[in-house]
N, CA, C and O atoms as a DFTB+ gen file, in Angstrom:
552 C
 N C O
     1  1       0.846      -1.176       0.000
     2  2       0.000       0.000       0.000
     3  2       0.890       1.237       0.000
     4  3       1.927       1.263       0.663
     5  1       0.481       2.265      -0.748
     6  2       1.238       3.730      -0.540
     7  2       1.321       4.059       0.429
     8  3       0.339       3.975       1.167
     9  1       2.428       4.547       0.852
    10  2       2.712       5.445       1.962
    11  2       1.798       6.722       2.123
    12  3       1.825       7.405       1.099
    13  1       1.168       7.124       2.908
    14  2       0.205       8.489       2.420
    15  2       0.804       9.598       2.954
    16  3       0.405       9.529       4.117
    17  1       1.503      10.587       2.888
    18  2       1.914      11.704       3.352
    19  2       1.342      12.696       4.195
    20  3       0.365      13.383       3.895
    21  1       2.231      12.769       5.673
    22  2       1.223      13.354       6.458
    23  2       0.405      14.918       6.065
    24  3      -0.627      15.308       6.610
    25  1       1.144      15.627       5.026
    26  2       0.533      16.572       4.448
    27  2      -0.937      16.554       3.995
    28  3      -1.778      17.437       4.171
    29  1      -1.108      15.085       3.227
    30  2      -2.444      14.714       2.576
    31  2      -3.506      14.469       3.833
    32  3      -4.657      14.868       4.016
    33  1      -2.908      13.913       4.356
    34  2      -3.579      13.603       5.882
    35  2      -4.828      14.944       6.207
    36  3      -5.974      15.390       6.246
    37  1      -3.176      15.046       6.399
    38  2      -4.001      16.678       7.382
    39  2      -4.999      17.859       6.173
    40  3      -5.846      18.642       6.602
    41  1      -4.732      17.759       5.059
    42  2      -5.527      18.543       4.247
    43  2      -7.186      17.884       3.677
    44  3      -8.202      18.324       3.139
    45  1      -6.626      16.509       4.227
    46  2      -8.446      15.949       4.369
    47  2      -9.040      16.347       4.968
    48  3     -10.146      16.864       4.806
    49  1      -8.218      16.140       6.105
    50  2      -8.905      16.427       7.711
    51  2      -9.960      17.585       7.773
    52  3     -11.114      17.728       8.178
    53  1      -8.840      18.459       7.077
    54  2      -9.280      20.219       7.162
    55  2     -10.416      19.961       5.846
    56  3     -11.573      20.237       6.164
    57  1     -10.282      19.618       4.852
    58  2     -11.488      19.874       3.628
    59  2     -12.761      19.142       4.456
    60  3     -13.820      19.748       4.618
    61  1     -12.515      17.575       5.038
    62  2     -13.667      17.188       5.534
    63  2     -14.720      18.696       6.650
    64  3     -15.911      18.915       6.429
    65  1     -13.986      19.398       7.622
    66  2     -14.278      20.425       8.588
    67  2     -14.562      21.238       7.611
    68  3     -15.783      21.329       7.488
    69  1     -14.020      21.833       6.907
    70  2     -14.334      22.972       6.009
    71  2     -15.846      22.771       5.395
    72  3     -16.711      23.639       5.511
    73  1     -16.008      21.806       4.881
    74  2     -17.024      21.478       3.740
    75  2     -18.311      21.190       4.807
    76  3     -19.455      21.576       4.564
    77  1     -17.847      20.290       6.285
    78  2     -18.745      20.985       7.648
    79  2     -19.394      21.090       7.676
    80  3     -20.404      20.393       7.771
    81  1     -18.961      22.986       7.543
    82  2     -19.366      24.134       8.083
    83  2     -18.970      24.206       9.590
    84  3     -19.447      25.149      10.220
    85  1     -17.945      23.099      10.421
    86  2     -17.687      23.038      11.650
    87  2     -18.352      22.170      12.473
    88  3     -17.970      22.042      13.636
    89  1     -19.367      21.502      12.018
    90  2     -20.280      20.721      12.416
    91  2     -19.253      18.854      11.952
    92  3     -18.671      18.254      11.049
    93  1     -19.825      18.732      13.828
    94  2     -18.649      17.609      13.781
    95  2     -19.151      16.486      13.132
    96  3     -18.684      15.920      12.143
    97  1     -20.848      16.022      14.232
    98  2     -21.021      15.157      13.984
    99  2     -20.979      14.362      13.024
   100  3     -20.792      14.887      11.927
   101  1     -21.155      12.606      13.076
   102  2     -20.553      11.837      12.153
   103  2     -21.512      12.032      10.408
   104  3     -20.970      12.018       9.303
   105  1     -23.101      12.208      10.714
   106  2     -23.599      12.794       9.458
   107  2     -23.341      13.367       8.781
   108  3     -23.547      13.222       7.576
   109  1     -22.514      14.671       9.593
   110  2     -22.538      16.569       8.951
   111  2     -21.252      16.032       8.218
   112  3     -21.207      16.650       7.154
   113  1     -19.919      14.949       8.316
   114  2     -19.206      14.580       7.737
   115  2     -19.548      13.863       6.675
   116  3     -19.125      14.079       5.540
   117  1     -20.175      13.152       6.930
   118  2     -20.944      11.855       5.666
   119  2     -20.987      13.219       4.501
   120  3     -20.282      13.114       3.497
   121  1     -21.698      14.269       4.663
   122  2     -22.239      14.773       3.980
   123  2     -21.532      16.073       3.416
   124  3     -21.995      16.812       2.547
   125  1     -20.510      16.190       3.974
   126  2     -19.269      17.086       3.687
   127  2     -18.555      15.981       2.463
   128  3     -18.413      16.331       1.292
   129  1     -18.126      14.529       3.018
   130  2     -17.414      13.829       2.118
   131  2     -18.032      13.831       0.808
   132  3     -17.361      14.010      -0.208
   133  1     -19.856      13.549       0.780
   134  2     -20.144      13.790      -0.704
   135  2     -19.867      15.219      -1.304
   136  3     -19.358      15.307      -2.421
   137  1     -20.075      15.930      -0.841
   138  2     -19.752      17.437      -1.384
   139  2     -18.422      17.829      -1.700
   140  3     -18.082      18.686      -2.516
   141  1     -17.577      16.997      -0.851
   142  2     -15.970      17.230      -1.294
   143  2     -15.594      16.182      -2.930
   144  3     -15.024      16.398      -3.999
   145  1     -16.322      15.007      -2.266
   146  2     -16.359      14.147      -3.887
   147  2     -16.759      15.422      -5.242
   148  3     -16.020      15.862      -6.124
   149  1     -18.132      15.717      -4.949
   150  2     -18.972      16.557      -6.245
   151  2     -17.821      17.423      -6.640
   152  3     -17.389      17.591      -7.781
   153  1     -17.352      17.994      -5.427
   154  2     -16.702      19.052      -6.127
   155  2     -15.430      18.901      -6.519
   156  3     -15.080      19.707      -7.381
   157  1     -14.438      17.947      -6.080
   158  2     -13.128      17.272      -6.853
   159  2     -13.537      16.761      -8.119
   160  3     -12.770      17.056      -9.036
   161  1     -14.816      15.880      -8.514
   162  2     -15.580      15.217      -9.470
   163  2     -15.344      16.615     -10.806
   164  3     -14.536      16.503     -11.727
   165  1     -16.323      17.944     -10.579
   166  2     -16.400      18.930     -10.928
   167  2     -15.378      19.367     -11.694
   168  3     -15.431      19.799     -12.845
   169  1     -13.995      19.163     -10.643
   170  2     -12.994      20.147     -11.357
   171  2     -12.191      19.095     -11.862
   172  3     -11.502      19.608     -12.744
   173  1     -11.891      17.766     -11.754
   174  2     -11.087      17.717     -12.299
   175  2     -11.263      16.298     -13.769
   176  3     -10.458      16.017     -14.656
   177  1     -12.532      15.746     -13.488
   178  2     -13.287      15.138     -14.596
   179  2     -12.982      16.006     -15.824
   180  3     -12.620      15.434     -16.853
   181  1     -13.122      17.595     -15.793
   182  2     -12.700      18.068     -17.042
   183  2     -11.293      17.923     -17.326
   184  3     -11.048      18.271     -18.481
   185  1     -10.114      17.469     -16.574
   186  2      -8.468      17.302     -16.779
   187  2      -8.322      16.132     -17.097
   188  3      -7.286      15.825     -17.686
   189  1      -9.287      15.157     -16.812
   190  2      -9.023      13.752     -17.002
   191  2     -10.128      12.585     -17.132
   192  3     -10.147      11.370     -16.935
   193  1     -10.867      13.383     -17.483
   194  2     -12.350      12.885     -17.899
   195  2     -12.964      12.031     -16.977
   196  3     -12.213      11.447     -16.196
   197  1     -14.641      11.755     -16.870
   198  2     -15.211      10.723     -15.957
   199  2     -14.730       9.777     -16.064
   200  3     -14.002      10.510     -15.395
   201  1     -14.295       8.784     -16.213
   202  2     -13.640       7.385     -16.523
   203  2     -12.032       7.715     -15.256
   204  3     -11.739       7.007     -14.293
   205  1     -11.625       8.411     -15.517
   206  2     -10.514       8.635     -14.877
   207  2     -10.977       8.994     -13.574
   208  3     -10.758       8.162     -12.694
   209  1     -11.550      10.017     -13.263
   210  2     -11.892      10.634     -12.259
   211  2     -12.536       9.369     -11.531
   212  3     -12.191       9.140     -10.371
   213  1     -13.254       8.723     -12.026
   214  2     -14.121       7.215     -11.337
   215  2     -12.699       6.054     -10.900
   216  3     -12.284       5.466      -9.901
   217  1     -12.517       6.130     -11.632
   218  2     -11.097       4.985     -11.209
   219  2     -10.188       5.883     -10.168
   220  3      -9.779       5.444      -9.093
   221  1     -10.004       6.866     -10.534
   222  2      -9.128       7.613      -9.121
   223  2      -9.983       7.517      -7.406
   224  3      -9.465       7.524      -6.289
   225  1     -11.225       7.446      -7.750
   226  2     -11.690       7.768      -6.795
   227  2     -12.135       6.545      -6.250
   228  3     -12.189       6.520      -5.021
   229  1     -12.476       5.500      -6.870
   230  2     -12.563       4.175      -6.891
   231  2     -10.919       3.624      -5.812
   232  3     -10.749       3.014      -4.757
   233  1     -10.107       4.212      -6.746
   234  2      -8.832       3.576      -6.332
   235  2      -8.287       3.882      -4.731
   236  3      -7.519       3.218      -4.034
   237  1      -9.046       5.236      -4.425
   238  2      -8.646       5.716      -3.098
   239  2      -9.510       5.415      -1.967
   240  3      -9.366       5.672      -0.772
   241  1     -10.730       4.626      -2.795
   242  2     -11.758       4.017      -1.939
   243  2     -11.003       3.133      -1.754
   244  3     -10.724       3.154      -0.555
   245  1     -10.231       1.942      -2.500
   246  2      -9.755       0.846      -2.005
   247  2      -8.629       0.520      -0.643
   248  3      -8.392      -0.287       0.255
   249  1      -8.103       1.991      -1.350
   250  2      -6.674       1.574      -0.050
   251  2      -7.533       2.209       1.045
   252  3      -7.323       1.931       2.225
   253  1      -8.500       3.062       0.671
   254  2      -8.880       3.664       2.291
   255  2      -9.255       2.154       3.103
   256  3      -8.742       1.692       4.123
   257  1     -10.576       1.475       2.052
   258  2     -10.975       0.363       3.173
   259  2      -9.705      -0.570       3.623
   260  3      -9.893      -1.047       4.742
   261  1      -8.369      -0.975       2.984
   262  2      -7.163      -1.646       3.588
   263  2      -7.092      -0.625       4.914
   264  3      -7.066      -1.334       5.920
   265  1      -7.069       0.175       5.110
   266  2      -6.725       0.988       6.165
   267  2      -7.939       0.950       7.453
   268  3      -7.711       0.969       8.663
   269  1      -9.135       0.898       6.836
   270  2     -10.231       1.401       7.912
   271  2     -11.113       0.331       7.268
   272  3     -11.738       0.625       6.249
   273  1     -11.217      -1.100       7.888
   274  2     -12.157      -2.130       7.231
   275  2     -13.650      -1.718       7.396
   276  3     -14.512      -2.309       6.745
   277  1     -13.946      -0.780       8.199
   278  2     -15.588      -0.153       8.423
   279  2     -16.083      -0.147       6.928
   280  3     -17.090      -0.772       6.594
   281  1     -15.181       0.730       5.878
   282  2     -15.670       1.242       5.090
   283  2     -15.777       0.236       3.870
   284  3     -15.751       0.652       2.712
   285  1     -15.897      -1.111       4.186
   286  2     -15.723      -2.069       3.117
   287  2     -16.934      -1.913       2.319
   288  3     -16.944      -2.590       1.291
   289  1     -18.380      -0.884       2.633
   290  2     -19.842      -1.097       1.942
   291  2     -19.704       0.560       1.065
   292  3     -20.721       1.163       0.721
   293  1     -18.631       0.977       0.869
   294  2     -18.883       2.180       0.464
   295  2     -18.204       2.021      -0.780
   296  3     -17.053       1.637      -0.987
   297  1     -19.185       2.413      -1.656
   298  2     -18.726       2.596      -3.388
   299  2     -18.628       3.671      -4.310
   300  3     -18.967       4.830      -4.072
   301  1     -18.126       3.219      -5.430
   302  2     -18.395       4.631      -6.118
   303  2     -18.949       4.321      -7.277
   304  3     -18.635       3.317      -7.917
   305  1     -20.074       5.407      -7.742
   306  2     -21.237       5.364      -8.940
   307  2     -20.185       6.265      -9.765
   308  3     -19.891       7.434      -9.518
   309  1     -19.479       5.113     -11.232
   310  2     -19.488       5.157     -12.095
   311  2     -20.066       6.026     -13.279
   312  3     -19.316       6.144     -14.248
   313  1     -21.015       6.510     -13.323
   314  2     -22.104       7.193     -13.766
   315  2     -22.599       8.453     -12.903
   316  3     -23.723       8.905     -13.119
   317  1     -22.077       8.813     -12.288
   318  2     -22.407      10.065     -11.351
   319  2     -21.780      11.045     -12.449
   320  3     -21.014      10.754     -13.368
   321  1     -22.428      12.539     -12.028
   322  2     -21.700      13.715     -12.920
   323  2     -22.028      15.023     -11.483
   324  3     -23.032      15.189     -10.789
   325  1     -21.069      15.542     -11.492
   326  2     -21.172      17.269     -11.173
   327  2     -21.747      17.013      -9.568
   328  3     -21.126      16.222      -8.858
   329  1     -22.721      17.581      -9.140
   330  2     -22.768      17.794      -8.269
   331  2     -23.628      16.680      -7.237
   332  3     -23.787      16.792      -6.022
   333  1     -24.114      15.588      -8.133
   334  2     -24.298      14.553      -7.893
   335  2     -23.091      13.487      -6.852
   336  3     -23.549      12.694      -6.029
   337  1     -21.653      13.637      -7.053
   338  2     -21.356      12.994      -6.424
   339  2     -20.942      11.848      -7.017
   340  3     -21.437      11.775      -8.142
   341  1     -19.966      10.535      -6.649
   342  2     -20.210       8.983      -6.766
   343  2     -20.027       8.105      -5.769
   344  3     -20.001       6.882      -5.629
   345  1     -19.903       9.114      -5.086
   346  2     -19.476       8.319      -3.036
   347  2     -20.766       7.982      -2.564
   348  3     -21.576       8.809      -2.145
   349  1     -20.990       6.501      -2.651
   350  2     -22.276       5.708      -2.045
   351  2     -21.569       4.757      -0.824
   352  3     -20.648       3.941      -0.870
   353  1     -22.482       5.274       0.362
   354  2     -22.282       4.575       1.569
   355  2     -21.522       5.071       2.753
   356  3     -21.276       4.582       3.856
   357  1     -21.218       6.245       2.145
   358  2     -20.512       7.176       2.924
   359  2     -21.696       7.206       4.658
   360  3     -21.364       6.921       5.808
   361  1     -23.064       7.673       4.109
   362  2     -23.342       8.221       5.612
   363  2     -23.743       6.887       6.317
   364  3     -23.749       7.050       7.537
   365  1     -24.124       5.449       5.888
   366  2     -24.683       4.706       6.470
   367  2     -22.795       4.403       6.911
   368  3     -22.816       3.716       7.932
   369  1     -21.751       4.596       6.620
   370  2     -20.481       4.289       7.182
   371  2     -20.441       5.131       8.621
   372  3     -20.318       4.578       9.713
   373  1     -20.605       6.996       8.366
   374  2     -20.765       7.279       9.303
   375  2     -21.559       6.712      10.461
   376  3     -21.020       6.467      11.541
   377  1     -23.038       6.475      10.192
   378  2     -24.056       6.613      11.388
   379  2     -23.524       5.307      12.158
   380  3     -23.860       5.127      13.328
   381  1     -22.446       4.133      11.292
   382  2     -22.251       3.175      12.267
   383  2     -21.046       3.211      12.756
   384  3     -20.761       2.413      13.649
   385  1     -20.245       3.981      12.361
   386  2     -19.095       4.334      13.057
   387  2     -19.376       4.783      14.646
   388  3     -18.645       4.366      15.544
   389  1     -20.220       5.449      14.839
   390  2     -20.692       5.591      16.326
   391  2     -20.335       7.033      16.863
   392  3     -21.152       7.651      17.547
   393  1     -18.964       7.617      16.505
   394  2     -18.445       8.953      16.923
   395  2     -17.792       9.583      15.632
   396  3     -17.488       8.984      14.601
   397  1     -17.612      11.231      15.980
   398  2     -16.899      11.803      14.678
   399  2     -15.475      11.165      14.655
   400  3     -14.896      11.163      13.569
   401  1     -14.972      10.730      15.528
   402  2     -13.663      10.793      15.687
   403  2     -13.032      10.041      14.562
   404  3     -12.071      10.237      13.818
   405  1     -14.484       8.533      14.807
   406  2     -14.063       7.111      13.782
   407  2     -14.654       7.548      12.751
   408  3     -14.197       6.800      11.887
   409  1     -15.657       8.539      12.015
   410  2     -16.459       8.978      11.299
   411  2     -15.157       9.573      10.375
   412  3     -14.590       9.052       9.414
   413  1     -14.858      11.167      11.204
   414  2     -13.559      11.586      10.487
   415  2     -12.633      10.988       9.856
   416  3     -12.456      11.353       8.693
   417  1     -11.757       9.895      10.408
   418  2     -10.451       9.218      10.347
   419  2     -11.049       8.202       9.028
   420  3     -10.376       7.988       8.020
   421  1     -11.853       7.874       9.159
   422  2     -12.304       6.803       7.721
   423  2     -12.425       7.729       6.521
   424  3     -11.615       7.699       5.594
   425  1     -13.821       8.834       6.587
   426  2     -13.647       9.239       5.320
   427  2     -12.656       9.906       4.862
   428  3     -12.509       9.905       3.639
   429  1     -11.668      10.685       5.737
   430  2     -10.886      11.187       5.220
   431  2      -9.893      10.563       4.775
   432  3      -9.187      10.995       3.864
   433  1      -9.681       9.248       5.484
   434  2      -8.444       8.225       4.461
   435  2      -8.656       8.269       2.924
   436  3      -7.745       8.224       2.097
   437  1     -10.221       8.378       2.605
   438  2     -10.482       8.297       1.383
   439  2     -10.407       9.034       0.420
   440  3     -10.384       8.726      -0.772
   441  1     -10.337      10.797       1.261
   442  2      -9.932      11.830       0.513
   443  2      -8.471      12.009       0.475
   444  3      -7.891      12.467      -0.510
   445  1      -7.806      11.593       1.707
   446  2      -6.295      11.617       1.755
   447  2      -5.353      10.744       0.546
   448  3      -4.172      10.880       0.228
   449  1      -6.351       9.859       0.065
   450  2      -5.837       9.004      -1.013
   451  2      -5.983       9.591      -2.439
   452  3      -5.432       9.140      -3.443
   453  1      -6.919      10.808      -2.373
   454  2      -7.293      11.701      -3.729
   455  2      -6.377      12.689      -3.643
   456  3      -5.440      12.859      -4.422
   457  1      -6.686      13.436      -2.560
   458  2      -5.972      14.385      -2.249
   459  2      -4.069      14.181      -2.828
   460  3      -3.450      14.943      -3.571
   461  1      -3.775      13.431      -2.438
   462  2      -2.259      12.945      -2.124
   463  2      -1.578      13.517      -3.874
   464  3      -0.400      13.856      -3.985
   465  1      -2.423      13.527      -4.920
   466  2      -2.116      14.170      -6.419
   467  2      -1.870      15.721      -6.210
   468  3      -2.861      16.432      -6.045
   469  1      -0.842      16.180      -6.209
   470  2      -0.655      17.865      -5.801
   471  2      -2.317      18.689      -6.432
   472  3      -3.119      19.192      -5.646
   473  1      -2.541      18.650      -8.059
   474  2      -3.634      18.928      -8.962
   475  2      -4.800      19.064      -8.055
   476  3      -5.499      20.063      -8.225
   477  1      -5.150      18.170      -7.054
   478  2      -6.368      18.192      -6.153
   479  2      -6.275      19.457      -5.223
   480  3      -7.306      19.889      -4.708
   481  1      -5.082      20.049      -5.000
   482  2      -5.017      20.701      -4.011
   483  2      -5.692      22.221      -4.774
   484  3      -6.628      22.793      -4.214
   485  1      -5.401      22.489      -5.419
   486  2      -6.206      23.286      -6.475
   487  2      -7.445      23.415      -6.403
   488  3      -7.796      24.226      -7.261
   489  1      -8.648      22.876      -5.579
   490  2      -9.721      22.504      -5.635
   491  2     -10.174      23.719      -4.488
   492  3     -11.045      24.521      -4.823
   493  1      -9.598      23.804      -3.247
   494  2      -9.726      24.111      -1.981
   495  2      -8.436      25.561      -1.432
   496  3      -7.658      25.422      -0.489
   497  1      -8.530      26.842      -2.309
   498  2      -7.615      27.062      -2.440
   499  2      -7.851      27.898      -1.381
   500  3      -6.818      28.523      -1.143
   501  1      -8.472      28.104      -0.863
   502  2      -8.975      29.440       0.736
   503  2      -8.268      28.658       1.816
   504  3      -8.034      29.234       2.878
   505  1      -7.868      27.272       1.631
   506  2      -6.989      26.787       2.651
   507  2      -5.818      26.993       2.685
   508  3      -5.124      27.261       1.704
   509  1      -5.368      26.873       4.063
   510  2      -3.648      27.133       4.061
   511  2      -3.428      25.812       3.847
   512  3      -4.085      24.949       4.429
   513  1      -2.082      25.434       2.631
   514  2      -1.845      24.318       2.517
   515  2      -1.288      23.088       3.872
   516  3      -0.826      22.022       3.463
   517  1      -1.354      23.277       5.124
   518  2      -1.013      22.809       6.341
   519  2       0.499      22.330       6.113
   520  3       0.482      21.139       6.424
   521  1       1.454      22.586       5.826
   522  2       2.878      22.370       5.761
   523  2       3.255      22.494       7.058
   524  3       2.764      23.513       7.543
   525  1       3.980      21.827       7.884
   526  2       4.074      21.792       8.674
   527  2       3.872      21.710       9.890
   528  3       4.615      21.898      10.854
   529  1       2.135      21.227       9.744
   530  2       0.968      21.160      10.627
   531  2       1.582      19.307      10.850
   532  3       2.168      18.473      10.159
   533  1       0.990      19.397      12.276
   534  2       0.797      17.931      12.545
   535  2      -0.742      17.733      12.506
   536  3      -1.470      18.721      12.406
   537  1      -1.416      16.081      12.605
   538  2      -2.692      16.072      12.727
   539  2      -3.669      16.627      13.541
   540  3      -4.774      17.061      13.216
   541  1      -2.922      16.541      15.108
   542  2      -3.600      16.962      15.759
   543  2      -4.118      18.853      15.796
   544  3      -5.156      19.273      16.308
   545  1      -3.000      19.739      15.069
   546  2      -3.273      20.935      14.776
   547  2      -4.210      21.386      13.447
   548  3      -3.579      21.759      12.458
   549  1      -5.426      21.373      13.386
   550  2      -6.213      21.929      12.348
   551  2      -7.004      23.106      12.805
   552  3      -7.739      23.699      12.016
């Protein structure tokens, strides 16, 4: 499995909170992660078309579940466009995760695995890129 860079880490962390609105609970995340999908989907499906964008995102679903076996029921719709999304299973992952803590740390493996392409970072640019941030500082 890739090594994931604690940079990517921590810039999930922060897009999952950002996309929020600050709102922890494990739903308000479920539902940040689809909105962070739509909108990576958005920008960069036009650089590398749906087919690509589905397999990237597909692909970061996979190593996430090696990492966090919770998320073994969560897929991605192939056929999704724009603001639709293709992250299926995201909130029924949350609501059984039980807390944000395990809520957070899963979906964001999954963005940390998208994220980890510099090009993504482009998406979220009102953020400070966290260089030098550890996890626990967001």
């Amino acid at each position: 499995m890739p090594e994931m860079p604690p940079a990517a880490q921590v810039l999930a962390r922060r897009v999952l909170r950002h996309e929020a609105g600050g709102r922890a609970e494990p739903v308000a995340l479920a539902e940040a992660a689809e909105r962070a999908d739509a909108r990576l989907r958005e920008r960069l499906a036009s650089l590398i078309g749906q087919t690509g964008y589905t397999t990237l995102v597909a692909r970061a679903v996979r190593l996430a579940q090696a990492e966090v076996p919770a998320l073994a029921h969560v897929t991605v719709d192939a056929l999704a466009t724009g603001a639709e999304g293709g992250l299926h299973g995201v909130r029924e992952f949350a609501r059984a995760s039980g807390d944000a803590g395990a809520a957070e740390a899963g979906l964001s493996a999954i963005l940390a695995h998208v994220i980890a392409l510099r090009l993504v970072r482009d998406a979220w640019p009102e953020l400070p890129d966290g260089q030098g941030e550890s996890e626990g500082r967001a």
